[in-house]
Structures are given as structure tokens and as C-alpha cells.
KOLTOR-153149 format. One line per field, with one value per residue (C-alpha): residue number from 1; residue in three letters; z, x, y. Coordinates in steps of 0.2 Angstrom, whole numbers, plus 2048, in hexadecimal, padded with zeros to 3 digits. Each point is the difference from the previous one (the first is absolute). Layout:
N
k: NUM|...;
r: ALA|...;
w: Z|...;
u: X|...;
v: Y|...;
***
This chain:
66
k: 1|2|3|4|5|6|7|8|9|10|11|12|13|14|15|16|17|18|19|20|21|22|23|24|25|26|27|28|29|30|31|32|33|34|35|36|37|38|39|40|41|42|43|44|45|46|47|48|49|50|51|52|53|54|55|56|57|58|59|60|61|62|63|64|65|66;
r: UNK|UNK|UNK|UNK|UNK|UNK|UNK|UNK|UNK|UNK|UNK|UNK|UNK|UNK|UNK|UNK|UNK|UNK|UNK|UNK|UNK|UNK|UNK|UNK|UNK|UNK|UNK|UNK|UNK|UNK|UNK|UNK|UNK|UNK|UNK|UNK|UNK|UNK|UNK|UNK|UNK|UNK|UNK|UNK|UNK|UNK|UNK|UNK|UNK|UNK|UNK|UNK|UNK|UNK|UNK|UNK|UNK|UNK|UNK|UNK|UNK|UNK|UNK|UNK|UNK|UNK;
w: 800|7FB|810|7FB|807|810|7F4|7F3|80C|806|80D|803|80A|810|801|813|806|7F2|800|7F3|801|7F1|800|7F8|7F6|7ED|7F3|7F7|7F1|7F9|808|7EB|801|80F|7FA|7F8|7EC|7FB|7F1|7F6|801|7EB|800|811|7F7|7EF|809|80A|7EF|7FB|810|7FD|7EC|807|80C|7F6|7F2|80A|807|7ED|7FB|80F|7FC|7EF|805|80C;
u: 800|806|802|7F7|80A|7F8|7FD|7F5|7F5|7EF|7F6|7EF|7FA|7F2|7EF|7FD|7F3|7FF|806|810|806|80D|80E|80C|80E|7F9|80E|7FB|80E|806|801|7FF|7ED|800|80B|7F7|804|80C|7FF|80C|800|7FC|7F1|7FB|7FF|7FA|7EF|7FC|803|7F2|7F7|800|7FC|7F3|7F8|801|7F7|7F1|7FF|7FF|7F3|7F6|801|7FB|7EF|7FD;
v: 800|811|80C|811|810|808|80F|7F9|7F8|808|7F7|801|80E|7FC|80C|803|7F4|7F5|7ED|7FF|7F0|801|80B|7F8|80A|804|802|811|7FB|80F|811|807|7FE|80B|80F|80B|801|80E|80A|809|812|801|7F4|80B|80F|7F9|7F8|80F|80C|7F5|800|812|801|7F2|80E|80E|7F8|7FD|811|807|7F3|806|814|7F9|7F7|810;
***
């Protein structure tokens, strides 16, 4: 059996008053799922340019059906 490093290991977490009988160590596997994604500073500025075309688009198609 392959011994998991205390640091990847979560265990089960007990509510007050209620009965948990299992808390057994839970592998959580790679700590990549749990980083949050990072994003280059080009592909940043490129999506919220078109966030922003996105946004000002709709604010001339509603002066336009006003």
C-alpha cells in the first residue's frame, strides 16, 4: 500500500451533535484541482476588452430601442 503524505490527506470533519462514525483519512489527490487557474496577463486583457465591447454594445442597442 502506498503511504499518502500527511499533506494531501483531508479527514472527515464531525458536526456538533451528530453521530459520525467514519473519519477515516480521504486522499484529496492533487492539490492542482484546488489552486485556482492562472491566466496570462494577454488573454486577461484580451477577454475583458471583449467584456467591455460585449457591454457597450448592449448599452447602444438599448438607446436604440428607446
Amino acid at each position: 500500500m502506498k503511504m499518502i503524505p500527511y499533506a494531501d490527506v483531508g479527514y472527515a470533519q464531525k458536526d456538533e451533535g451528530e453521530n459520525c462514525g467514519d473519519v477515516s483519512p480521504v486522499p484529496l489527490g492533487s492539490k492542482e484541482s484546488h489552486d485556482p487557474p492562472t491566466i496570462k496577463l494577454g488573454r486577461w486583457l484580451r477577454a475583458k476588452s471583449l467584456h467591455s465591447i460585449t457591454i457597450e454594445d448592449k448599452m447602444i442597442e438599448m438607446k436604440v430601442n428607446d
